[in-house]
C-alpha positions as a Python dict, from the first residue, in 0.01 Angstrom:
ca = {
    (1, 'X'): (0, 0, 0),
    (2, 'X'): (13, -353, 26),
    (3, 'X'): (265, -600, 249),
    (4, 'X'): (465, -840, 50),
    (5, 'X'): (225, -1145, 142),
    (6, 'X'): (3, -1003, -229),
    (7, 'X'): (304, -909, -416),
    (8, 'X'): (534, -1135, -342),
    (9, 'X'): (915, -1107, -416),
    (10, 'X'): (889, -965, -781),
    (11, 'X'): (618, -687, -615),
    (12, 'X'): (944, -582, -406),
    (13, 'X'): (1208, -524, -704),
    (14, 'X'): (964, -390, -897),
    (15, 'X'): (907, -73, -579),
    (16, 'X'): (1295, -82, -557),
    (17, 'X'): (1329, -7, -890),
    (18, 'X'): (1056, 303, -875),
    (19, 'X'): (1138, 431, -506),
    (20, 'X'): (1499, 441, -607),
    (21, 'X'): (1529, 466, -962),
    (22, 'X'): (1243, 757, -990),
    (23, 'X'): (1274, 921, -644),
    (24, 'X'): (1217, 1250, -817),
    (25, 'X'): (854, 1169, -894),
    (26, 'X'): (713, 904, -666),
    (27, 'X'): (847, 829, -339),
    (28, 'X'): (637, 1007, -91),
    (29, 'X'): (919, 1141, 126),
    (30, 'X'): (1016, 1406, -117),
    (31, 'X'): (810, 1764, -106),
    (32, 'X'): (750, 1943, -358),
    (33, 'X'): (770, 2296, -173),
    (34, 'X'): (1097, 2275, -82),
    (35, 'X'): (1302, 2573, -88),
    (36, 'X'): (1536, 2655, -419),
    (37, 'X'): (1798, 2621, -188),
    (38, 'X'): (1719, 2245, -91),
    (39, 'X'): (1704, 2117, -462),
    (40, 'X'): (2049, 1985, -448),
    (41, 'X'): (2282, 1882, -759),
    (42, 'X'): (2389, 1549, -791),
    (43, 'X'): (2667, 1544, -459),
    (44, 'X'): (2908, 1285, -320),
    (45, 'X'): (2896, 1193, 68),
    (46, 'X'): (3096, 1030, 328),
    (47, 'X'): (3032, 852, 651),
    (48, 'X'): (3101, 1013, 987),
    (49, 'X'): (3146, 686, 1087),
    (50, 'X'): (3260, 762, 1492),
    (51, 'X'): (3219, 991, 1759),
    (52, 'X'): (3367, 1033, 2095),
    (53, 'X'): (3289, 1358, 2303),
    (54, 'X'): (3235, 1677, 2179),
    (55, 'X'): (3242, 1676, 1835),
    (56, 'X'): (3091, 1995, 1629),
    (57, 'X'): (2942, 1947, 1264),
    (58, 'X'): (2950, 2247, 1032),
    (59, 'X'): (2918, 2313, 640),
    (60, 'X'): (3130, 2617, 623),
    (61, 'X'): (3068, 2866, 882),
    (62, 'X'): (2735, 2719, 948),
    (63, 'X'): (2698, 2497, 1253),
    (64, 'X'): (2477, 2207, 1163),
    (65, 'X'): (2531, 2031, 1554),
    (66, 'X'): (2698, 2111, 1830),
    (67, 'X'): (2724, 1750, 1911),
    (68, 'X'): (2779, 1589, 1549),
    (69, 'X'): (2622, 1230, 1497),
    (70, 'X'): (2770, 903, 1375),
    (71, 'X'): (2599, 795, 1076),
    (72, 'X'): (2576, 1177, 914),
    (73, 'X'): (2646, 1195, 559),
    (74, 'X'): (2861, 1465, 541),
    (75, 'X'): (2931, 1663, 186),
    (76, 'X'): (3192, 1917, 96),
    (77, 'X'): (3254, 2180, 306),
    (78, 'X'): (3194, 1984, 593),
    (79, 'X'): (3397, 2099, 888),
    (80, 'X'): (3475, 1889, 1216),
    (81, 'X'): (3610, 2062, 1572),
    (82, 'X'): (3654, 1822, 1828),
    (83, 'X'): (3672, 1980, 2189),
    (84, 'X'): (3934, 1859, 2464),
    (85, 'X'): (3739, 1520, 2530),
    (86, 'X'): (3654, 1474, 2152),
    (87, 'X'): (3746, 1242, 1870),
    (88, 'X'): (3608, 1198, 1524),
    (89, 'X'): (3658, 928, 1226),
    (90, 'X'): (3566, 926, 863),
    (91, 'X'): (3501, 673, 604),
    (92, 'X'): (3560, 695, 260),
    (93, 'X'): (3420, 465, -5),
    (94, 'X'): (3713, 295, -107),
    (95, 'X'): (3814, 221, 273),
    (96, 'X'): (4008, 515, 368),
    (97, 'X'): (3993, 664, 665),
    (98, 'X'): (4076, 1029, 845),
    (99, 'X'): (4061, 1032, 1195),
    (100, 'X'): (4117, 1351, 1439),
    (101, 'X'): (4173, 1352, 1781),
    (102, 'X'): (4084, 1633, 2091),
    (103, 'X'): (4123, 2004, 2043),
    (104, 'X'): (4198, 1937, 1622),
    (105, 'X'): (3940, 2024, 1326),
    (106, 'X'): (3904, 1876, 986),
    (107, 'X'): (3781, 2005, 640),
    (108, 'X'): (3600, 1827, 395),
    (109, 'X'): (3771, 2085, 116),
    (110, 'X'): (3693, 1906, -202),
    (111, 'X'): (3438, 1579, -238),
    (112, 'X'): (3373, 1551, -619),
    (113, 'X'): (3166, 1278, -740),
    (114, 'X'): (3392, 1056, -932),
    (115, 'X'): (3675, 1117, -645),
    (116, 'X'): (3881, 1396, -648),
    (117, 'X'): (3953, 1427, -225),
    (118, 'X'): (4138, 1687, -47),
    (119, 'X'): (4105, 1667, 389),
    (120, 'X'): (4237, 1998, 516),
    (121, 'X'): (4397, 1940, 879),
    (122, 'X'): (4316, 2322, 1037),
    (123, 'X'): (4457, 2230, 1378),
    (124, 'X'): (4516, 1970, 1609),
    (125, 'X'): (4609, 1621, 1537),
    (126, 'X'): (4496, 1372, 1253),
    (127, 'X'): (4572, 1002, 1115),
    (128, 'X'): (4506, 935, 723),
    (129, 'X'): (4485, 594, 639),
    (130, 'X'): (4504, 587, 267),
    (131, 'X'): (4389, 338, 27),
    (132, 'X'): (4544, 474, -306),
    (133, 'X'): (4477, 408, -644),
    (134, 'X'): (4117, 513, -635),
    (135, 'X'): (3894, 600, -910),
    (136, 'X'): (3941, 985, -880),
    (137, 'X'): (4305, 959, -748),
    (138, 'X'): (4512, 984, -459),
    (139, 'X'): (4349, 1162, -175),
    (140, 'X'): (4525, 1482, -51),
    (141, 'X'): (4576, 1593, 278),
    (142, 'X'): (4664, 1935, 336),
    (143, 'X'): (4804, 2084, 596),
    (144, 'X'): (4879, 2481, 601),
    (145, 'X'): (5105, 2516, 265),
    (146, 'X'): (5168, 2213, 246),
    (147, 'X'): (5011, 1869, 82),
    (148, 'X'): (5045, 1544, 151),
    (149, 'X'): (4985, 1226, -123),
    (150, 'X'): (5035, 850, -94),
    (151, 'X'): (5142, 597, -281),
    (152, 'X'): (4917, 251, -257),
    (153, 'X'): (4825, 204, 127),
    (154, 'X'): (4972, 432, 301),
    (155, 'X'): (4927, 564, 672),
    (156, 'X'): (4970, 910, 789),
    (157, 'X'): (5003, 1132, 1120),
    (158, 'X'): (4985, 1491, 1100),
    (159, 'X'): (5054, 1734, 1374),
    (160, 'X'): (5011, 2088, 1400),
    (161, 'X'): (5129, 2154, 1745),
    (162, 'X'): (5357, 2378, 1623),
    (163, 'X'): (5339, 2553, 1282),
    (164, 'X'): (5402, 2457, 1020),
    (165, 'X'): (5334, 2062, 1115),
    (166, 'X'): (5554, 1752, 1143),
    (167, 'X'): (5438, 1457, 898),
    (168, 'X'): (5510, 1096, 995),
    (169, 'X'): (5473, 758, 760),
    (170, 'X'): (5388, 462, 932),
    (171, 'X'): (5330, 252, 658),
    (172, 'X'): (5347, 327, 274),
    (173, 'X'): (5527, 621, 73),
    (174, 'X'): (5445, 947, 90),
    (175, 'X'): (5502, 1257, -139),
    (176, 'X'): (5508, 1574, 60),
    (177, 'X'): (5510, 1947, -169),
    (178, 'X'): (5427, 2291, -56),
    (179, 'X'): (5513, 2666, -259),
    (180, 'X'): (5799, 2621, -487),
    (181, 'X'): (6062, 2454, -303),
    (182, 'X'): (5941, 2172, -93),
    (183, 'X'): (5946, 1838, -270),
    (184, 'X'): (6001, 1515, -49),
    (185, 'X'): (5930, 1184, -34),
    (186, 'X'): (5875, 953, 265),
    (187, 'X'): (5875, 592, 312),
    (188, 'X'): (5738, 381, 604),
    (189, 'X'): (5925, 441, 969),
    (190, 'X'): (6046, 839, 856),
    (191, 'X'): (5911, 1153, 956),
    (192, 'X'): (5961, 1515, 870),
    (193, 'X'): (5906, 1832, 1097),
    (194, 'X'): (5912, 2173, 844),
    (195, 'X'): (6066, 2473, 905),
    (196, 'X'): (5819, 2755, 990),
    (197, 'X'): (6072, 3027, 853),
    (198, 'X'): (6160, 2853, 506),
    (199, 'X'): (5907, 2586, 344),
    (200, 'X'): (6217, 2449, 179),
    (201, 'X'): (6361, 2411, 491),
    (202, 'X'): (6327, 2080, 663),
    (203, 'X'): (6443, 1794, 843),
    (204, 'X'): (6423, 1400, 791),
    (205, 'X'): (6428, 1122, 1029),
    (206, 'X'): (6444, 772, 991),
    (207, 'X'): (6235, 769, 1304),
    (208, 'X'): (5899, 848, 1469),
    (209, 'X'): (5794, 1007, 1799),
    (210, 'X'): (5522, 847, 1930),
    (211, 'X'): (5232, 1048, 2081),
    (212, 'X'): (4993, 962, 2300),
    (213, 'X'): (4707, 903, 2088),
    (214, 'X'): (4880, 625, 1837),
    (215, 'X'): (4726, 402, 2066),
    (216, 'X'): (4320, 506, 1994),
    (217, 'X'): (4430, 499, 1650),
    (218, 'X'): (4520, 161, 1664),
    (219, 'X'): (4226, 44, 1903),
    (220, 'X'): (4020, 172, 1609),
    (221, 'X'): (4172, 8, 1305),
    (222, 'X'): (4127, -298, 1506),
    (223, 'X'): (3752, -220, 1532),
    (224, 'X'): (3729, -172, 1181),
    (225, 'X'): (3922, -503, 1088),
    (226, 'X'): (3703, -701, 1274),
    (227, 'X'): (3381, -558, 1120),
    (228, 'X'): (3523, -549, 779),
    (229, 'X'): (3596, -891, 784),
    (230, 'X'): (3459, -1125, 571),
    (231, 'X'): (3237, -1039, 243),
    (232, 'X'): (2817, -1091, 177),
    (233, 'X'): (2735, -1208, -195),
    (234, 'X'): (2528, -926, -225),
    (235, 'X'): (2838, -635, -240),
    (236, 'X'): (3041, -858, -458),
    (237, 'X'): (2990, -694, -811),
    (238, 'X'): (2828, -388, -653),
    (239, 'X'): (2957, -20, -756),
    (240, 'X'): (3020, 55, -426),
    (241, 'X'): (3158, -308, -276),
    (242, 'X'): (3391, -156, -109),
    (243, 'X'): (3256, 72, 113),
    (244, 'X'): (3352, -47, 449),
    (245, 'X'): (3011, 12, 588),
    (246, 'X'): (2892, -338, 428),
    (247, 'X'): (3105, -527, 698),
    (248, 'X'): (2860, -321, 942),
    (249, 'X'): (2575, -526, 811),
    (250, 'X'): (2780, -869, 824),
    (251, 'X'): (2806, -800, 1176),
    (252, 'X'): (2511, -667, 1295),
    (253, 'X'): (2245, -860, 1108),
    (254, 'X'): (2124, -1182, 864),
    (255, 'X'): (2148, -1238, 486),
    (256, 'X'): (1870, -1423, 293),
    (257, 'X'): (1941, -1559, -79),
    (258, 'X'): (1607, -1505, -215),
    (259, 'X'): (1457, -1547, -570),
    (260, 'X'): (1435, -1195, -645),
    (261, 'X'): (1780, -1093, -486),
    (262, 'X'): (1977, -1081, -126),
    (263, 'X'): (1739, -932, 142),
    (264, 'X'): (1939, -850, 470),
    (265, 'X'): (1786, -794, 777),
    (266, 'X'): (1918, -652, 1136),
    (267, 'X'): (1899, -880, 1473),
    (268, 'X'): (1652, -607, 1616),
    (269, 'X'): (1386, -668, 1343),
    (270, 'X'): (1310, -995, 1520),
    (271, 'X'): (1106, -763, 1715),
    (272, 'X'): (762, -685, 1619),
    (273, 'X'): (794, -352, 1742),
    (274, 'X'): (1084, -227, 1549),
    (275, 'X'): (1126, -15, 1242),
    (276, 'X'): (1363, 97, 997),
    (277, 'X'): (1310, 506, 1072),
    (278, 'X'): (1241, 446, 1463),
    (279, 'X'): (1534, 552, 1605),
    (280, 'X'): (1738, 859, 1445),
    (281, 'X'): (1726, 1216, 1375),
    (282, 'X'): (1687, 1464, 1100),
    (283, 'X'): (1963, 1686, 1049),
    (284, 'X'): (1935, 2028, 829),
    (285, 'X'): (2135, 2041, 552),
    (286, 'X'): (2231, 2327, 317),
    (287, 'X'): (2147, 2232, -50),
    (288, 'X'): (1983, 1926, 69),
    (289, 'X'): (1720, 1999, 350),
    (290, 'X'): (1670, 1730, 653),
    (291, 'X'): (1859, 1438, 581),
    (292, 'X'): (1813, 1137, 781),
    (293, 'X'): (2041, 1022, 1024),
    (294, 'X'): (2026, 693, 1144),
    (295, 'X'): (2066, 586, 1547),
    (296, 'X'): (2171, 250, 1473),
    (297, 'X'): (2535, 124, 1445),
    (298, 'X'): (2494, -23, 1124),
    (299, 'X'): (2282, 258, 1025),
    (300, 'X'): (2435, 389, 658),
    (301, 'X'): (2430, 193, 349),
    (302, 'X'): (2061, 79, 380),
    (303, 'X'): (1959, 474, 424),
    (304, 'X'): (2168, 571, 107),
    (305, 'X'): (2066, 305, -142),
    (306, 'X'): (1813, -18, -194),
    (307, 'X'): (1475, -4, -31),
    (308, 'X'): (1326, -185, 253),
    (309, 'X'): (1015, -393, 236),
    (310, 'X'): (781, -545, 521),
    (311, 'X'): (740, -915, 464),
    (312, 'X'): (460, -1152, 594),
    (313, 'X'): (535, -1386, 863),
    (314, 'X'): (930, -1226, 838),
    (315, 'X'): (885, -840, 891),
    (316, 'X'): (1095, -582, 788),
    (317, 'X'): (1466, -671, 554),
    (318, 'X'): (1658, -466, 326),
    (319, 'X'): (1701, -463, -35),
    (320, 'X'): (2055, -356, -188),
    (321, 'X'): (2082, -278, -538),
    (322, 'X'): (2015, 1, -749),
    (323, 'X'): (2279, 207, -499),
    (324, 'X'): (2283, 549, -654),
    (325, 'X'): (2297, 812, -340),
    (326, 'X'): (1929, 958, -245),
    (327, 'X'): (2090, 1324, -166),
    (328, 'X'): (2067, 1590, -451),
    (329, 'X'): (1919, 1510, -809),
    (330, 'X'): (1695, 1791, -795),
    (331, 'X'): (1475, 1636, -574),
    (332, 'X'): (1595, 1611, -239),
    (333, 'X'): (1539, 1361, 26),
    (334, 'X'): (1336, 1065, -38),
    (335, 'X'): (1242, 778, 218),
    (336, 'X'): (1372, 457, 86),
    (337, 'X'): (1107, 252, 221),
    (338, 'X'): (913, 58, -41),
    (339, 'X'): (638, -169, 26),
    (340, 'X'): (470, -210, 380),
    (341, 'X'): (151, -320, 581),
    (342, 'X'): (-155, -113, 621),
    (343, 'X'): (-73, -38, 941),
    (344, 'X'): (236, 165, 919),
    (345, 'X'): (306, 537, 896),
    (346, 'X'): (580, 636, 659),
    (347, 'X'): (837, 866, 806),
    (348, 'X'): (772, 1259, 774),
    (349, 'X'): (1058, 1488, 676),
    (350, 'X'): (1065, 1843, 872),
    (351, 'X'): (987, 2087, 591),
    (352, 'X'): (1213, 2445, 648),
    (353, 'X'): (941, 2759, 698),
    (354, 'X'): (1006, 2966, 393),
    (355, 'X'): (948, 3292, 555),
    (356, 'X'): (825, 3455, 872),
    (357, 'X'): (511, 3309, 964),
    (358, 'X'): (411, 3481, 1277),
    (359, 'X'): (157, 3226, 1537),
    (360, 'X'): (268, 2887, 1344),
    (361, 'X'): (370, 2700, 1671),
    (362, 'X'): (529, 2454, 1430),
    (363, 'X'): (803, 2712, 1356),
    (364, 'X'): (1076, 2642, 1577),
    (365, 'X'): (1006, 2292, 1528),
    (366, 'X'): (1082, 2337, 1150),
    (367, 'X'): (1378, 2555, 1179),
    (368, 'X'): (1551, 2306, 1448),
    (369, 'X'): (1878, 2187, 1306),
    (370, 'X'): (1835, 1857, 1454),
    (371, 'X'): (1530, 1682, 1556),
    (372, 'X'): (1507, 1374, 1783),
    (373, 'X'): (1294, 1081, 1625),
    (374, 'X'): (1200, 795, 1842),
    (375, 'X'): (913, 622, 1715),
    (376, 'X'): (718, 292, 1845),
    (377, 'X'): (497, 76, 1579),
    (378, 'X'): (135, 57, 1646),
    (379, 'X'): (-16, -240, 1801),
    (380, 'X'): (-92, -388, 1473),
    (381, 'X'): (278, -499, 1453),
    (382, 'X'): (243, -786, 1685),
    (383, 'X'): (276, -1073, 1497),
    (384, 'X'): (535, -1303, 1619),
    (385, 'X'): (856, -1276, 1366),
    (386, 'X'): (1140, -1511, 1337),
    (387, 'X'): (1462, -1497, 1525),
    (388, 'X'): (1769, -1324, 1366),
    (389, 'X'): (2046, -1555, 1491),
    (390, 'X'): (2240, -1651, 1184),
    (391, 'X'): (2099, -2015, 1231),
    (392, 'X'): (1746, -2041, 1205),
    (393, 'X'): (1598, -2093, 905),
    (394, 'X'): (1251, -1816, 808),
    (395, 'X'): (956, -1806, 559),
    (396, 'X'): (1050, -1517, 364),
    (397, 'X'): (818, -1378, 105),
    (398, 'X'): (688, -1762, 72),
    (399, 'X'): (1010, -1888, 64),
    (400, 'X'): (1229, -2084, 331),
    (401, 'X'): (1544, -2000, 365),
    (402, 'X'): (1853, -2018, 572),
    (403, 'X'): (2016, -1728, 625),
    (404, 'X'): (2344, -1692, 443),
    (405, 'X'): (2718, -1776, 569),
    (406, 'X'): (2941, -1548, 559),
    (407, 'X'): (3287, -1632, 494),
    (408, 'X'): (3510, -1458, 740),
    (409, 'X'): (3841, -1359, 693),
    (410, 'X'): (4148, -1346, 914),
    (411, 'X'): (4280, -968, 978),
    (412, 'X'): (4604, -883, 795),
    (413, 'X'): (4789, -677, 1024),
    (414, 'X'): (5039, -375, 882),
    (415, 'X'): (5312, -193, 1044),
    (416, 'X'): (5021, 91, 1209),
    (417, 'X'): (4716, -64, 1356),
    (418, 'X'): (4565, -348, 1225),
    (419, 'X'): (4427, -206, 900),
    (420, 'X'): (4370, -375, 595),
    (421, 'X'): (4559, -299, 249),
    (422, 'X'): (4285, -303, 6),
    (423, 'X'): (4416, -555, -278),
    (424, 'X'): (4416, -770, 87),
    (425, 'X'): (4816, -798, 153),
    (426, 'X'): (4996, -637, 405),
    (427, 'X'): (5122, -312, 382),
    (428, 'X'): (5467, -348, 500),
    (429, 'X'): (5559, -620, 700),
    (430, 'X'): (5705, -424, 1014),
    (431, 'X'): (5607, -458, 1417),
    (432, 'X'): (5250, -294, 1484),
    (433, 'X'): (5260, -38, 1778),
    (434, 'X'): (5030, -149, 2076),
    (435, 'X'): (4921, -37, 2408),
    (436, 'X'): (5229, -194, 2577),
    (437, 'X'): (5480, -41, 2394),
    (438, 'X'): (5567, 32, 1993),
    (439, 'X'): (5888, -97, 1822),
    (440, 'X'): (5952, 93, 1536),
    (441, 'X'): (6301, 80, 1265),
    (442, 'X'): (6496, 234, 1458),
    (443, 'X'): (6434, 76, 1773),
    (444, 'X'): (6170, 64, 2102),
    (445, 'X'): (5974, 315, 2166),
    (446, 'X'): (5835, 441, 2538),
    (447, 'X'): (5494, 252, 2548),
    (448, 'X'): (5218, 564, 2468),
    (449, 'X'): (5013, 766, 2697),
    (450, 'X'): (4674, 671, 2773),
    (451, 'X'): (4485, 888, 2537),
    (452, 'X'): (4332, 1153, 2763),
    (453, 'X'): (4512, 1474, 2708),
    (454, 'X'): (4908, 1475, 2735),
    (455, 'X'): (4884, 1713, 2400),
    (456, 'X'): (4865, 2096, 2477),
    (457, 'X'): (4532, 2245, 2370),
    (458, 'X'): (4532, 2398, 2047),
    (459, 'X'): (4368, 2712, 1903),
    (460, 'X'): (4053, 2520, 1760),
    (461, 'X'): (3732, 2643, 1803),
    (462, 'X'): (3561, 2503, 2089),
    (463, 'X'): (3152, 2390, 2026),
    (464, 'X'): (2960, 2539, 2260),
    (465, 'X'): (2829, 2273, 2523),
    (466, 'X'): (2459, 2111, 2462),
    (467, 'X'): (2323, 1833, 2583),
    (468, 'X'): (2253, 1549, 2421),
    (469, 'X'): (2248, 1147, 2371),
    (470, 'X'): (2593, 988, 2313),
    (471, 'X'): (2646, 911, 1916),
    (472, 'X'): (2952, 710, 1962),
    (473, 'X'): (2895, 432, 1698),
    (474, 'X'): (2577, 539, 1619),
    (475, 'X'): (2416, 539, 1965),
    (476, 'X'): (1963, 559, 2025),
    (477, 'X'): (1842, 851, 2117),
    (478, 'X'): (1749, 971, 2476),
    (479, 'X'): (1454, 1142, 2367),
    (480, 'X'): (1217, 1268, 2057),
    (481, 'X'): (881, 1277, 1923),
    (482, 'X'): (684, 1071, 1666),
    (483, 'X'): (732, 1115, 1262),
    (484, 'X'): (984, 1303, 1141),
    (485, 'X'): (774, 1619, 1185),
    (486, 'X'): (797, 1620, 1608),
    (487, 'X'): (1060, 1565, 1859),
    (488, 'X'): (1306, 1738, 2054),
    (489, 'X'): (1587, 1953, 1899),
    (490, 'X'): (1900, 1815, 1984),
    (491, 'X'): (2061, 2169, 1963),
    (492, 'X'): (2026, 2531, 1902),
    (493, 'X'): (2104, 2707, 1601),
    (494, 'X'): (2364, 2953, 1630),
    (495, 'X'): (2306, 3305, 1659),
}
C-alpha cells in the first residue's frame, strides 16, 4: 500500500469508494471466520454520546460493560443502568437527545433503519429532547403503560419515582396515551402525575416541579449548542447532515477544500506520532462482533462512514462521503482506513474463539468484552507535519490550502436549556431555567439542587463496580496493548 504522495487525491476517492462501498470483499479488517452469529443484517445505531460515573451497557440481558463508553454505537436492545453517581446521554441522528440521570435505566426498544424509535424509561429519571418530524416519525417514549409523543421540538421529563410516573413539558406539545382510557395532551409549562390505581385517572397542572437535576440537563444542552454551532460544507447535502456529531469535528479539528473533496483533520494529527485507531477499545457485540470504539471526543462519524488516508508532507485527514454505516451487511466490521505509508500496521479486530480450545493463551484475550487499545506509531512516522490551528495554510496531497472557515452561528435559546429547534427557531419563547433559579408560567421557582443525589434511590439494577479509565466525552485510555488483538480487558464478563 502506497501513501498519497503516488496516488495523489483521485488515488484517495477511488480507496473510499472500494473500502466503503465494497467492505464485504476488500477491506482487510473484516474476517472471514467469523461466527454465524457476527454476520449482522443491515442495523441502525446511535451515539452514546456522554458518560458520567457508573454507567452499565447491555444488549438485553447481556452485559456488554460494566463501565459503558462514550462513543459506543449502540443498536436495539441496548439497555443503560446508571448507578447512584451515574449519568448517560444519547444522540439521535436527527438531533434528538435522551438523557438519564443516577439510579434510572434506559431501553433502546425499537431502532429500525428508516426511523421508527421507541426509548423505554424502566426506572429512574430521564429528559427527551425531541426533534419531531423525522423521517420514520415521532419518537416514542414509553414509560410503564404509558407512551409519550411530541409534536415538532418538544422537551420532556419523565419520572418514575413513584409508579406509574409524572410527565412534564418544558417546551413543545405532547400527546400522552396508555390502555384504553388515557388520552391527553400537553403543551409547554404543564405537567401530569397518573394515577397508579386507574390509567384514566389523572391530574393536570399548569405548572412544573423542578428537580434537582434540571440543572445538568441544562449544563448539557448548552454543551451541545456550542459544539453544534455553525455548519462545514462537507455535511451540507449529506444523508446524514444532521447528525449532531458533525459539530464535534467543527470543534475539534481543520477542514481542507481539496480537488477531490473536503478532507478534515483533528488538532492531534499535527503530531507525527498519532493515529486514527491509537487510542480506543473494542467492544463485543452480539450480531456484530468487536466494534470499534473510539477514545477521542470527536471520535464517531469518521469511524462510521468515509475513510481516512495518510498524506505526504500533511499526515493523516478524513474523508466523508459515501456514509452508509460499516455495522451489519453480512460482513461485519471493517476498518475504514484507506490508503497509508509503508510503515504502518492496520488495526487488528479481536476474533471470538468459536469453541473450547483448551492451551490457546489467546483465549481470554478473545472472549474479553472490552479490550484496551493504546497504540504508538513506529519511528518511521517522524516527519515533521503541519500545525492544525485553523490558520495556517498546508501542502495537502500537492495542493496548498487554507483550511476552511466555518461559519458559526449564535445559539437560539428555548424555554429548557439552550437547545436548538431543528428548522433553527426557537421553540417557545419562554424564560430558560438556570443554576440560579428557574421562572416558569406560573411563576419562580426555588433555584435547583446541585445535582448530586437529593432523589431517593430507585430499584435499578446496580453494575457491579470495575475499574476503569473515565469515558466522560470520550476520554484516552489508562492502559492497553498494541493492535486490536492485545490489551487489557476493561471488564469481566458476567457469570
Amino acid at each position: 500500500m502506497n501513501s498519497t504522495g503516488r496516488h495523489g487525491l483521485r488515488g484517495a476517492a477511488v480507496w473510499l469508494a472500494m473500502v466503503v462501498g465494497a467492505a464485504g470483499v476488500l477491506a482487510p479488517g473484516l474476517r472471514a471466520d467469523e461466527p454465524a452469529d457476527q454476520q449482522g443484517a443491515p442495523a441502525r445505531a446511535v451515539r452514546l454520546s456522554n458518560v458520567e460515573g457508573q454507567v452499565q451497557l447491555a444488549q438485553g440481558s447481556k452485559v456488554l460493560a460494566d463501565q459503558a463508553l462514550a462513543n459506543t454505537p449502540l443498536f436495539e436492545g441496548s439497555v443503560l443502568t446508571t448507578g447512584n453517581d451515574g449519568r448517560a446521554e444519547v444522540q439521535f441522528e436527527d438531533g434528538s437527545v435522551a438523557r438519564i440521570s443516577p439510579d434510572s435505566s434506559l431501553t433502546l426498544q425499537v431502532l429500525k433503519p428508516g426511523g421508527d424509535t421507541e426509548v423505554v424509561l424502566n426506572s429512574g429519571l430521564g429528559y427527551f429532547e425531541l426533534q419531531g418530524g423525522g423521517q420514520g416519525g415521532a419518537i416514542r417514549v414509553r414509560f410503564g403503560s404509558a407512551v409519550a409523543t411530541g409534536s415538532g421540538f418538544t422537551v420532556l421529563r419523565v419520572k418514575l419515582d413513584q409508579a406509574p410516573g409524572e410527565l412534564a413539558v418544558f417546551s413543545g406539545n405532547a400527546h400522552l396515551e396508555g390502555g384504553e382510557t388515557l388520552q391527553v395532551d400537553l403543551h409547554g409549562g404543564e405537567s401530569v402525575a397518573l394515577s397508579g390505581g386507574d390509567s384514566g385517572q389523572y391530574n393536570v397542572a399548569e405548572s412544573i416541579e423542578p428537580d434537582s437535576w434540571d440543572a445538568w440537563n441544562t449544563d448539557r444542552d448548552q454543551a451541545l449548542t456550542a459544539s453544534e454551532a455553525g455548519t462545514s460544507p462537507a455535511q451540507q447535502g449529506a444523508a446524514n447532515g444532521s447528525n449532531p456529531a458533525w459539530g464535534d469535528l467543527n470543534q475539534n479539528g481543520s477542514w481542507y477544500n481539496t480537488p477531490d473533496g473536503y478532507v478534515w483533520s483533528p488538532y492531534e494529527a499535527s503530531s507525527p506520532a498519532w493515529d486514527p485507531y491509537g487510542t480506543g477499545y473494542w467492544m463485543d457485540q452480539p450480531g456484530y462482533g468487536y466494534t470499534w470504539v473510539s477514545g477521542e471526543p470527536w471520535g464517531y462519524m469518521p469511524y462510521q462512514c468515509g475513510a481516512w488516508n495518510y498524506y505526504n508532507a500533511f499526515g493523516w485527514g478524513w474523508a466523508p462521503g459515501m456514509c452508509q454505516t460499516w455495522w451489519g451487511g453480512g460482513g461485519g466490521w471493517g476498518f475504514n482506513v484507506g490508503i497509508y505509508p509503508p510503515w504502518y500496521h492496520v488495526p487488528l479486530r479481536p476474533v471470538r474463539p468459536r469453541g473450547p480450545r483448551p492451551g490457546n493463551g489467546l483465549r481470554a484475550v478473545g472472549l474479553a468484552p472490552v479490550v484496551a487499545v493504546n497504540r504508538r506509531l513506529p519511528s518511521g512516522s517522524s516527519a515533521m507535519l503541519p500545525p492544525r490551528n485553523g490558520t495556517t495554510s498546508v501542502n495537502l496531497g500537492g495542493h496548498l490550502l487554507m483550511p476552511v472557515q466555518i461559519e458559526r452561528s449564535q445559539p437560539v435559546y428555548t424555554y429548557y436549556g439552550a437547545k436548538r429547534a431543528s428548522n433553527g427557531e426557537s421553540a417557545a419563547a419562554r424564560p430558560a431555567y438556570s443554576r440560579q433559579g428557574a421562572t416558569g408560567p406560573s411563576g419562580t421557582y426555588p433555584a435547583p439542587h446541585a445535582p448530586g443525589g437529593s432523589r431517593p434511590a430507585s430499584s435499578a439494577p446496580r453494575p457491579a463496580s470495575a475499574p476503569h479509565p473515565s469515558s466522560s466525552g470520550g476520554g484516552h485510555p489508562a492502559s492497553g496493548g498494541g493492535g486490536g488483538g492485545g490489551g487489557h480487558p476493561a471488564s469481566s464478563p458476567k457469570k
